[in-house]
C-alpha positions in Angstrom: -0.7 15.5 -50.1 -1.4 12.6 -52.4 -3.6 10.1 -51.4 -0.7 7.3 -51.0 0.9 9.6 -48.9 -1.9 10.2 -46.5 -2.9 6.4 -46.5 0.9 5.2 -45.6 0.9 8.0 -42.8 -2.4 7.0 -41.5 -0.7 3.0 -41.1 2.5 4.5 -39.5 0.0 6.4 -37.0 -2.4 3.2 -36.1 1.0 1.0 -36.2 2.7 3.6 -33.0 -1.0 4.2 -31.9 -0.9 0.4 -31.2 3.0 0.1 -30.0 2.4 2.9 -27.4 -0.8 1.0 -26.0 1.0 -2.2 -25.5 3.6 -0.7 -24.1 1.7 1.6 -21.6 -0.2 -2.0 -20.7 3.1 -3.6 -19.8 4.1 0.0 -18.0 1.3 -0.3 -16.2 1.4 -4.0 -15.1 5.3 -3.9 -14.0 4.4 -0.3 -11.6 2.1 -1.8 -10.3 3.5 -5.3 -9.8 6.5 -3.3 -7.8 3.8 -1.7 -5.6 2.5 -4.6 -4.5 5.8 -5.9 -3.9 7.5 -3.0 -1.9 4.3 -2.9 0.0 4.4 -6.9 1.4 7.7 -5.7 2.5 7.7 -5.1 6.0 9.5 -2.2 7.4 12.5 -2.1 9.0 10.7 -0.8 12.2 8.3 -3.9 12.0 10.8 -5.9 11.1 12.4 -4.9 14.9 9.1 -5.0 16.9 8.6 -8.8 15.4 11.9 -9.7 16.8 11.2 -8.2 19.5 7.7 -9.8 20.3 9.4 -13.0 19.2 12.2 -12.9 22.4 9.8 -11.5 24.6 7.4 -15.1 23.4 10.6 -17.1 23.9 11.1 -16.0 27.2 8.1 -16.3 28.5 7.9 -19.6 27.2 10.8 -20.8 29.1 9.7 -19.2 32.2 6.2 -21.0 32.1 8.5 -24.2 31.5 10.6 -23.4 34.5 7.1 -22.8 36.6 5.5 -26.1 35.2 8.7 -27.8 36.7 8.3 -26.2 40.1 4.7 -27.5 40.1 5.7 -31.0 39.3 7.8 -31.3 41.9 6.0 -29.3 44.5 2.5 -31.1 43.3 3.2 -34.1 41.1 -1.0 -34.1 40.7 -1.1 -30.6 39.7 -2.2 -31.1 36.0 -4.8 -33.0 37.2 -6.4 -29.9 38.9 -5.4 -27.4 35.9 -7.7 -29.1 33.6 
């Protein structure tokens, strides 16, 4: 091989040496960018125990409500003692 031959190769070779680089970088940025993605995502199974802690929350809010009622008119002072 000629010497101009060999010198054009070697730029063709350092040119796709560099292309494949860059674009394993970005490869390797966007995988792992959809990693961390998928993994913030909750599962459907969590997604039903959170509703389900949050209805169980609600209701017992509004039965401490109803109780706090009850007290204020069985025992209009009753805060008083609570704190």
């Amino acid at each position: 091989m000629s010497t101009a031959v060999m010198l054009e190769f070697l730029g063709v070779l350092k040119l796709a040496t560099i292309f494949s680089f860059v674009l394993a970088i970005i490869w390797i940025n966007r995988h792992y960018r959809a990693r961390k993605a998928q993994a913030s995502v909750l599962a459907d199974e969590e997604k039903q125990t959170l509703d389900d802690l949050s209805r169980v929350a609600a209701k017992l809010e509004e039965r401490v409500g109803t109780l706090e009622k009850i007290l204020d008119a069985e025992q209009p002072k009753w805060r008083d003692h609570a704190a």
